[in-house]
C-alpha positions as CSV (number, residue, x, y, z in Angstrom):
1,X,0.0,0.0,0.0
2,X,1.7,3.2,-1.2
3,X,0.8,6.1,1.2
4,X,0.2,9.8,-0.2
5,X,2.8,12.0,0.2
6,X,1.7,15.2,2.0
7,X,5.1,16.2,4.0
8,X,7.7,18.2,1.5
9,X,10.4,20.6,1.3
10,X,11.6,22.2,4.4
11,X,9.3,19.8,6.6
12,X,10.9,17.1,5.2
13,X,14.3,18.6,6.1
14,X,12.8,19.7,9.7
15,X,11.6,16.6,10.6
16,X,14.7,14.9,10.1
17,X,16.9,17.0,11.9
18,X,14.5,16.5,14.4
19,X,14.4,12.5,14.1
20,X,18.3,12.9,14.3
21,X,18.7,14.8,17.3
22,X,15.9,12.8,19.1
23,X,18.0,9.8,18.5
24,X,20.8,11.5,19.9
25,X,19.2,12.7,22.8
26,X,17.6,9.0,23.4
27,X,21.0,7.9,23.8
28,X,22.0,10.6,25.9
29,X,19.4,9.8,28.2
30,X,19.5,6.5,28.6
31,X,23.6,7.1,29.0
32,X,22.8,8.9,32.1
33,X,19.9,7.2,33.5
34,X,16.7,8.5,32.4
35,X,15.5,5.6,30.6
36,X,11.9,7.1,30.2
37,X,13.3,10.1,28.8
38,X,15.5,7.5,26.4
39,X,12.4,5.7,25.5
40,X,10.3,8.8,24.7
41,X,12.8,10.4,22.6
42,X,13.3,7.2,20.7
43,X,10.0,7.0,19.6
44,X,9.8,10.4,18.6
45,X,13.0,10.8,16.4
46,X,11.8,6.9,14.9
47,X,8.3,9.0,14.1
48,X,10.1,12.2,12.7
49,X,12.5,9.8,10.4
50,X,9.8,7.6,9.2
51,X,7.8,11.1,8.1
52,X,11.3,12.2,6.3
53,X,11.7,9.3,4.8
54,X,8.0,8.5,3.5
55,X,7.0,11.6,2.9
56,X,3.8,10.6,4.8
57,X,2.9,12.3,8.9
58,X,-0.7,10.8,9.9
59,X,-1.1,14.1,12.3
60,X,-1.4,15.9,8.7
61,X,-3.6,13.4,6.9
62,X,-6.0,14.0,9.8
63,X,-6.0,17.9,9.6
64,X,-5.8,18.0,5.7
65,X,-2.2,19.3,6.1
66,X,-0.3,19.4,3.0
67,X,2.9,20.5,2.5
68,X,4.1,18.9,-0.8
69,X,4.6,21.5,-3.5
70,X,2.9,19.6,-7.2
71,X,4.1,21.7,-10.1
């Protein structure tokens, strides 16, 4: 099943930083303890990566939220 693509441009690009530097800060956290923090922080930056790379954020399907530019 091919999902539509409704994440583009500099959302693309903002949600992977985003998925990065949650990863980073997962490890981080779970380095010095918090593993709830770790585990949170995982889950988002897997979300924000997953949106990058699909091109597809379920939060936007729902509120008709489309940032794709079709030319």
């Amino acid at each position: 099943m091919a999902l539509p693509k409704n994440v583009g441009g500099r959302d693309r690009i903002a949600r992977a930083v985003l998925g990065v530097a949650s990863l980073a800060l997962a490890g981080g956290a779970v380095l010095l303890g918090y593993g709830g923090i770790g585990v949170l922080a995982l889950v988002a930056g897997a979300g924000f990566l997953f949106n990058a790379a699909t091109r597809f954020c379920g939060v936007n399907a729902l509120l008709g939220i489309d940032t794709c530019s079709r030319r």
